[in-house]
C-alpha positions in Angstrom: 0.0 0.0 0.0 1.6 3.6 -1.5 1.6 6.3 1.2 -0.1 9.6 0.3 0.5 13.2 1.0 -1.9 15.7 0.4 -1.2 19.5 0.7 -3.4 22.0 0.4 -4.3 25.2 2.5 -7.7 24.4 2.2 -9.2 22.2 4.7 -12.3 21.7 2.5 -10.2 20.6 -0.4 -8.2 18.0 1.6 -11.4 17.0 3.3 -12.9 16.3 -0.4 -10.2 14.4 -1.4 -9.7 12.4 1.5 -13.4 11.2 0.9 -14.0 11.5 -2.5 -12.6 8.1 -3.7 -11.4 5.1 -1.7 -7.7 5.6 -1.9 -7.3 1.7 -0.8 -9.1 0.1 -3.5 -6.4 2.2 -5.8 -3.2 0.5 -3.5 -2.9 4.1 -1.7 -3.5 5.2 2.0 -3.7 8.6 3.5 -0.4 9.2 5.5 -1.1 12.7 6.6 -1.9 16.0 5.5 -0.5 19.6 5.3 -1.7 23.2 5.1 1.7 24.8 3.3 5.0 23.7 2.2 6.9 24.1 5.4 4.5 21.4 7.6 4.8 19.5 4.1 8.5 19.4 4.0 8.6 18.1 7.8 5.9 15.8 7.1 7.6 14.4 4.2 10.5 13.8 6.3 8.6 11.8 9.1 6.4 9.9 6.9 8.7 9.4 3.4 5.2 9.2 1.0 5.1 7.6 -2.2 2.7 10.4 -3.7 2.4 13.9 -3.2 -0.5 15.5 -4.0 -0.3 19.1 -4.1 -1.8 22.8 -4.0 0.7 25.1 -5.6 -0.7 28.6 -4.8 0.0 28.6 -0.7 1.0 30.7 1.8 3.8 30.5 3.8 6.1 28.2 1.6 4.2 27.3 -2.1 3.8 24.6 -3.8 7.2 25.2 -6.2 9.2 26.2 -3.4 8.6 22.8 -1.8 8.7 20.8 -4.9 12.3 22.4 -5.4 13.5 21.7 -2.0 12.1 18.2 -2.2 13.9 17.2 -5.3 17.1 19.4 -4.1 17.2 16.6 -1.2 16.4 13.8 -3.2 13.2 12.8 -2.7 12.1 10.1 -5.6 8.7 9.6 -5.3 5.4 11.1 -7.5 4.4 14.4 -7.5 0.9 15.8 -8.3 0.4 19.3 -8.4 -3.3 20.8 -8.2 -4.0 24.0 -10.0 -6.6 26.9 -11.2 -6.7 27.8 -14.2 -4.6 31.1 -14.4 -1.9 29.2 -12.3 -0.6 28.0 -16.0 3.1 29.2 -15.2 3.1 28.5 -11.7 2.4 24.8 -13.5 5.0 25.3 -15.9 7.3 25.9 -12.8 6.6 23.3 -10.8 7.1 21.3 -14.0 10.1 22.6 -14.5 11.5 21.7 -10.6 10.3 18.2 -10.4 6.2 17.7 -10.5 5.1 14.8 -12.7 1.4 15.9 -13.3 -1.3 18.0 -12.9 -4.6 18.3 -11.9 -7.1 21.4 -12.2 -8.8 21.6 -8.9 -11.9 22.8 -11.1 -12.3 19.3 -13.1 -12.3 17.4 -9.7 -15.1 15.0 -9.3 -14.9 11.6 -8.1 -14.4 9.9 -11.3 -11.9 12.3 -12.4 -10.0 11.4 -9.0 -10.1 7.9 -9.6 -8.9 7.4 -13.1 -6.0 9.5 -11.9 -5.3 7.8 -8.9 -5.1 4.8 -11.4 -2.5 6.5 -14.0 -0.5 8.0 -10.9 -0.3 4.3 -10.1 1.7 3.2 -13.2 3.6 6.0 -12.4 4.4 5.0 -9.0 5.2 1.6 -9.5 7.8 2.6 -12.9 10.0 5.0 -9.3 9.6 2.4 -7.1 10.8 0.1 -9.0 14.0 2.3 -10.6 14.5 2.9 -6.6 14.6 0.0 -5.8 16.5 -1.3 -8.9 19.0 1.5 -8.1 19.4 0.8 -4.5 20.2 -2.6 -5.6 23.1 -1.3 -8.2 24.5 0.9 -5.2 24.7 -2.1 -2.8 26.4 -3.9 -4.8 28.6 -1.3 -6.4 29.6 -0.7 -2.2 29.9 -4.0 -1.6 32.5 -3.9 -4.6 34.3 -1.0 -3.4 34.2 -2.4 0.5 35.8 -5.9 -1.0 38.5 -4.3 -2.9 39.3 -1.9 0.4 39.3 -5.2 2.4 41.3 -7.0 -0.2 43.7 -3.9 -0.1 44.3 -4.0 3.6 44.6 -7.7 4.1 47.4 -7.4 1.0 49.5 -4.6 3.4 49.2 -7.2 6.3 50.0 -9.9 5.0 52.8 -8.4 2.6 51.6 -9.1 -0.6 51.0 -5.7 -1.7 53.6 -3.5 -2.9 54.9 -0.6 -5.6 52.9 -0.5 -9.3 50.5 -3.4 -7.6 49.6 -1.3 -4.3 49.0 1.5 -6.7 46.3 -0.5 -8.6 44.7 -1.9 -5.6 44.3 1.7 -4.3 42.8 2.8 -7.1 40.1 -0.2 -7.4 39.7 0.2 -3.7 38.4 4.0 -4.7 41.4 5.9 -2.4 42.4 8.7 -4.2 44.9 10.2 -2.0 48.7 10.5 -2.0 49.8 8.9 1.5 53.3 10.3 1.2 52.4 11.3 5.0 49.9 8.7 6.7 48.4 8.0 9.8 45.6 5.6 10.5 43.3 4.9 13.4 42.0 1.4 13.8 38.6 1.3 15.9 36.5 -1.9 17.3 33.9 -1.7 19.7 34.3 -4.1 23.0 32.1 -6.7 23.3 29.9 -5.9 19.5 29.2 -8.6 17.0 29.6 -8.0 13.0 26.0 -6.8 13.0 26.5 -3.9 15.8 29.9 -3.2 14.0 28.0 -2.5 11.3 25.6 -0.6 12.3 28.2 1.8 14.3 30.4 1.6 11.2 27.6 3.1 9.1 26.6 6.0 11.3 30.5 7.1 11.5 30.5 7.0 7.7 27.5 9.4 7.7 29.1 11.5 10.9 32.4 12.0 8.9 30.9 12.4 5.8 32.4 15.6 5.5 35.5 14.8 6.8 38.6 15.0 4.9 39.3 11.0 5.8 38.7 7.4 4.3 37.0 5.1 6.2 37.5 1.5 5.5 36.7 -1.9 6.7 39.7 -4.1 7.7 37.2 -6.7 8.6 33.2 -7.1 10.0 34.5 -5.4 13.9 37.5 -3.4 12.7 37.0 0.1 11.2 40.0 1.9 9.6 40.5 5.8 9.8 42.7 6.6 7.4 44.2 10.0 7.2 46.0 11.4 4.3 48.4 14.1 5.8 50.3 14.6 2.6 49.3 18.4 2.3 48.8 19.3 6.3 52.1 20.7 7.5 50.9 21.3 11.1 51.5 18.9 13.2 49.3 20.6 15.8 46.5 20.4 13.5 47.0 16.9 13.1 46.8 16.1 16.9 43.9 17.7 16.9 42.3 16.8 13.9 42.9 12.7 15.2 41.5 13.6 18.5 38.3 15.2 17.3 37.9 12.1 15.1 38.5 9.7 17.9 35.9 11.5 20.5 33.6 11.4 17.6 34.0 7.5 17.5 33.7 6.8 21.4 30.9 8.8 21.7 28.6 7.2 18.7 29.7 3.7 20.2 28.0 5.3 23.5 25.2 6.9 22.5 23.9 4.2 19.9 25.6 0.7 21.4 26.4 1.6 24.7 29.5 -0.1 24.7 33.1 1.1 25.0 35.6 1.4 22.4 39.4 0.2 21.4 41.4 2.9 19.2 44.4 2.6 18.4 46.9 4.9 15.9 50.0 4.7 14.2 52.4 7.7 14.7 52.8 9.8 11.5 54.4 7.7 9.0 56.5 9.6 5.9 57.0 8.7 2.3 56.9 5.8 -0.1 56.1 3.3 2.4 53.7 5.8 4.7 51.0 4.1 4.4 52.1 0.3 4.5 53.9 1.1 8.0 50.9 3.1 9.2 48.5 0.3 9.0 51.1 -2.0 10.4 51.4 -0.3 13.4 47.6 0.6 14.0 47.0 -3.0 13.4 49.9 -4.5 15.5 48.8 -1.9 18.5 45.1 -3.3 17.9 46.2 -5.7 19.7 46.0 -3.6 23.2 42.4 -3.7 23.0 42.5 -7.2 23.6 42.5 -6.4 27.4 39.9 -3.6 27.5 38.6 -0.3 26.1 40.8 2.7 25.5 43.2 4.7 23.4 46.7 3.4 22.4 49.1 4.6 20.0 52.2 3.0 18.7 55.3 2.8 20.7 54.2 5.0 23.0 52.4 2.4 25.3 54.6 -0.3 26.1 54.3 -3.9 24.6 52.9 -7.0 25.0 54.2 -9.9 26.1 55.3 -12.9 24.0 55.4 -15.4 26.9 53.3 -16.1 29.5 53.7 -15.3 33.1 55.4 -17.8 35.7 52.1 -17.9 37.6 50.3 -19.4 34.5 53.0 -21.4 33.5 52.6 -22.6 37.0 49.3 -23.6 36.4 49.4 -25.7 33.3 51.9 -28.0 35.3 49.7 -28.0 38.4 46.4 -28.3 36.7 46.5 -32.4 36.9 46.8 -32.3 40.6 44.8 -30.0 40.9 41.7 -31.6 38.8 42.0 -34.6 41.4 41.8 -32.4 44.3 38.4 -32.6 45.9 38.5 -28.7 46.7 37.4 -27.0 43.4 37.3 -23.6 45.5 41.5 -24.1 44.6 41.2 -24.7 41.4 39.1 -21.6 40.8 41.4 -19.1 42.6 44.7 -20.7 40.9 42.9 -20.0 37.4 42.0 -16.7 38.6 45.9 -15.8 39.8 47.4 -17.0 36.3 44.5 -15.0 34.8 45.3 -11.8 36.3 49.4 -12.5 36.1 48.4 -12.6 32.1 46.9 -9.3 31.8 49.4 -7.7 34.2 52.5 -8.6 31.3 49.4 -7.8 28.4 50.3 -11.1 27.0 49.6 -11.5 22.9 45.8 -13.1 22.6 47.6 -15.7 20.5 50.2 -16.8 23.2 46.9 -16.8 26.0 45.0 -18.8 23.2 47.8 -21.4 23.0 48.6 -21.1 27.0 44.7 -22.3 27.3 45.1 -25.1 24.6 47.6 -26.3 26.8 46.1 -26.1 30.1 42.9 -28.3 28.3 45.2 -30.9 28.2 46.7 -31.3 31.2 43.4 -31.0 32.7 41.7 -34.0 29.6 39.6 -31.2 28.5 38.2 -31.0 24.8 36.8 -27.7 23.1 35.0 -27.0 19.9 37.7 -25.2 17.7 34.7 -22.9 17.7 34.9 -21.7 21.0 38.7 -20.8 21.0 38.0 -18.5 17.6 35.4 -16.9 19.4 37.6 -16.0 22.3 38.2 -12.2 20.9 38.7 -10.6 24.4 40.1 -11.1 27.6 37.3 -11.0 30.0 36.0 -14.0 27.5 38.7 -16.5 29.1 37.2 -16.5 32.6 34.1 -18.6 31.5 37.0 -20.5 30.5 37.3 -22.2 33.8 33.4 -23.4 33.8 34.9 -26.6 31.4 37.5 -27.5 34.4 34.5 -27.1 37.2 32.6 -30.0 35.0 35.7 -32.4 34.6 36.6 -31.8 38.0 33.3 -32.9 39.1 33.1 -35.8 37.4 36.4 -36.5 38.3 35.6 -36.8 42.2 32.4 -38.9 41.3 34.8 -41.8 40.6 38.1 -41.0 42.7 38.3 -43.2 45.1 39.1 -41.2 48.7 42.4 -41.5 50.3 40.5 -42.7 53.7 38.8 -45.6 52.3 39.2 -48.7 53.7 40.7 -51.7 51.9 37.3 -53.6 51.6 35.6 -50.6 49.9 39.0 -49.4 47.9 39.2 -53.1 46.2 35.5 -53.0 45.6 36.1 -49.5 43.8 39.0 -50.3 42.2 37.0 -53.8 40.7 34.1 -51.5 39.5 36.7 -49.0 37.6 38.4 -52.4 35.6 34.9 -54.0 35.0 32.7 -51.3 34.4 31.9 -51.9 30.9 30.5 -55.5 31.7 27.8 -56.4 32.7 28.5 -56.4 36.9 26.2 -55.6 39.7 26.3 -55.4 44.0 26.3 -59.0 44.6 29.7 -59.5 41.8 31.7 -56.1 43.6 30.4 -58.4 47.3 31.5 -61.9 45.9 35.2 -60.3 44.9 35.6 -58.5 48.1 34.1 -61.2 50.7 31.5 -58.8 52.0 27.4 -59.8 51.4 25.1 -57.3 48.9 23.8 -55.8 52.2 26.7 -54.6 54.0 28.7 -53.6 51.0 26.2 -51.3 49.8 25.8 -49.5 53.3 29.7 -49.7 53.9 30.2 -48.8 50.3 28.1 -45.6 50.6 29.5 -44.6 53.8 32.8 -44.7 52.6 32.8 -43.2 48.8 30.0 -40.7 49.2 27.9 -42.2 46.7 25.7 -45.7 46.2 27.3 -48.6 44.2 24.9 -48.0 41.0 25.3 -44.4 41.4 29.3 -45.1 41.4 29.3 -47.5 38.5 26.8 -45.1 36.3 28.9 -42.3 36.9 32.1 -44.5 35.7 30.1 -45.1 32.3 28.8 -42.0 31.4 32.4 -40.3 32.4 34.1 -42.9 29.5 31.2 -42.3 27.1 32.2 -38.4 27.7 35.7 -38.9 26.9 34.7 -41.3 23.6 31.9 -38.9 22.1 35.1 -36.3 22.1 38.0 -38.4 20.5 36.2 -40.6 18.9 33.8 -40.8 15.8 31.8 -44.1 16.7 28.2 -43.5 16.8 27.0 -42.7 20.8 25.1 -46.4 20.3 28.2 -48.2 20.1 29.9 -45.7 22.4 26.9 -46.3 24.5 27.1 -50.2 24.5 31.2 -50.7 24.9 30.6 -48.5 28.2 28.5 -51.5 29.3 24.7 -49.6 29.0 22.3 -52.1 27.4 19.0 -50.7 27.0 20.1 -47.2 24.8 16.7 -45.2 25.5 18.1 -45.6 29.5 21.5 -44.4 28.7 20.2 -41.4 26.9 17.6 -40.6 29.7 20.6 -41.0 32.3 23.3 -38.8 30.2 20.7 -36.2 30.0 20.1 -36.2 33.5 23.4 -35.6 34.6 25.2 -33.6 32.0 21.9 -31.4 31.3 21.8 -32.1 27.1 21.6 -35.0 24.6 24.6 -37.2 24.2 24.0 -35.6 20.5 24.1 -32.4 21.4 27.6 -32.7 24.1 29.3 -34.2 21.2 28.4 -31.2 18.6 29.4 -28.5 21.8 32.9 -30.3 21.9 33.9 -30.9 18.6 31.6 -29.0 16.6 30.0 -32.7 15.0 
């Protein structure tokens, strides 16, 4: 349904044609009204109508005088002037400035009304559809430009990119400047996905429109500021030129995400080579904002650590002793002192990602490749520890304490080898010498849990370990762990890990 404007300073004119026809069965709907070109002109604003239909003798603002203004800012859709008859050149004006037809108010009845309401709708569906034909050309001529800008960026990074062939790819990419004097400004919003990014990254565009910069896309949540400083001697200017730009960034990332923001610049980088080392630098100080929001600029805020701390080192080697500890309150603080001993040295996120990598080992725990790419910032990798809580708990379900006696330790110990079979209470009493009875109340005392409960948690900890390293199907993983009805294994897994043995498999190793 086409939204309508109609204009007229008139009320008994706009009431007529509001009523005269019914504008729905013609695919149009009454979006408002106005009594002169200025309410128009704000109207037309709010409401974006697909018609116009318009007095051009007003008084305030006329009818041409809004038609110009409306075309000057690019508005696309239909206008229909209304007219007397000695308003001929006021006609041949508004013509001239953008209307598409006209009406004389004298000849309007309600069949009049409605056979033009049915040849302004041809005409309405030919600009929508160029509008939306040329929206569709502009996309994808940006989406061209933004690839070859991405494409050119990447090429600096990784080195591929030099002399005549840089010069090409700037070209494509649509940068017309010299960058014999560059300096760039790399911005990513803490904590946004690509479609925030986005979003913030379009709104900047249209902020610094007017700016004598290039904005870029280095990726979906990094935004490039690229200044070309050829032909700006001062280097005050500069300074404040970068900070202006930089406030402008923080504070759309607040007002419209509410979420802080990483920055970080290159110093001012001179001649063939300006603008290769400029994004280098930006990109390589990026890095800062791994450990929070802020401002950073190159070399002038120390540098990040290539190794990890001795306190997470530490860690990693007491991580297997500490998993069989039965005090997970330890564990949690020990992770939490490496943690902070990282982001005291600023370690590189790829060292902390490989420091993690290893301390899933030593504990035997498996992540989805999926969840170490999404680790993007630091405050990310204290979840981290949630994985050790679970394997530590399961863990202590079938450790056997050091105070057991040496009736209940065998009988453990025989469960732990024979697990997968097919055993019960009375074959754990027969190898120990105790009867069903008193085992199972000694057995309890002792270990903390029941026999079955012992012996089920053995099983669904080895079926854990197999969904992970293993691509057998969870039936057969199911029956080797000595569970012989399946619809009872899967009813117990989900009990006690919370989802399907399906779904624990796809969360660890993304199949």
């Amino acid at each position: 349904m086409y939204q309508v404007l109609l204009v007229d300073d008139d009320l008994l004119v706009r009431m007529f044609l509001k009523n005269a026809v019914c504008w729905e069965d013609y695919g149009f709907s009454i979006a408002g009204d106005a009594r002169d070109g200025i309410e128009a002109l704000e109207l037309c604003a709010q409401l974006q109508p697909d018609l116009i239909l318009t007095d051009i003798s007003m008084p305030g603002m006329d009818g041409v005088e809004m038609i110009r203004q409306l075309r000057s800012s690019g508005y696309h859709g239909v206008i229909t002037v209304l007219s007397c008859h000695d308003d001929f050149e006021l006609v041949k004006s508004a013509m001239k400035w953008g209307a598409d037809d006209y009406l004389v108010k004298n000849d309007l009845s309600d069949s009049s009304l409605g056979e033009l309401l049915e040849k302004i709708r041809v005409l309405v569906d030919e600009k929508h559809a160029k509008a939306e034909q040329k929206n569709v050309m502009q996309s994808l001529v940006q989406k061209g430009i933004r690839s070859a800008q991405r494409e050119l960026l990447e090429g600096i990074l990784s080195d591929t990119l030099k002399g005549e062939t840089l010069a090409a790819h700037l070209q494509q990419a649509g940068l017309k400047g010299k960058y014999r004097r560059t300096e760039i400004v790399l911005a990513q919003v803490i904590g946004a996905d690509a479609d925030q990014s986005r979003i913030l990254f379009e709104i900047c565009a249209r902020r610094l429109e007017h700016e004598a910069v290039e904005l870029l896309h280095l990726s979906d949540c990094i935004l490039v500021i690229l200044f070309d400083l050829t032909d700006v001697p001062s280097i005050r200017q500069t300074m404040d030129w970068l900070n202006r730009l930089q406030n402008i960034v923080e504070n759309l990332s607040e007002q419209y995400l509410s979420m802080p923001t990483a920055l970080a610049s290159s110093l001012v980088c001179e001649g063939d080579t300006a603008l290769t080392d400029a994004l280098r630098q930006a990109y390589q100080t990026l890095q800062m904002g791994f450990y929070g929001a802020g401002r950073w600029q190159y070399g002038q805020d120390g540098e990040m650590s290539a190794v990890c701390p001795p306190e997470a080192e530490q860690f990693v080697h007491q991580l297997p002793e500490l998993m069989k500890n039965p005090e997970i309150a330890l564990l949690q603080r020990q992770f939490e002192m490496a943690l902070s001993a990282v982001c005291e040295h600023r370690v590189m996120p790829g060292v902390l990602l490989q420091w993690l990598r290893r301390c899933d080992h030593a504990a035997g725990v498996m992540r989805a490749e999926s969840e170490y790419s999404s680790l993007r910032q630091f405050s990310q990798y204290a979840s981290c520890v949630n994985a050790y809580r679970e394997r530590h708990e399961q863990l202590q379900q079938i450790c056997i304490p050091t105070q057991t006696g040496p009736a209940i330790r065998q009988a453990a110990v025989y469960i732990q080898e024979h697990f997968s079979e097919q055993i019960g209470l009375g074959h754990a009493a027969r190898h120990v010498g105790l009867t069903p009875p008193y085992l199972s109340t000694l057995f309890k005392q002792e270990m903390g849990v029941g026999f079955s409960e012992y012996l089920l948690s053995l099983r669904l900890n080895w079926v854990c370990e197999h969904l992970i390293s293993t691509t057998q199907t969870i039936k057969q993983i199911s029956q080797e762990a000595g569970f012989v009805n399946y619809q009872y294994f899967c009813k117990m897994f989900k009990k006690h890990l919370g989802v399907s043995p399906a779904v624990y498999r796809k969360n660890h190793c993304g199949r």
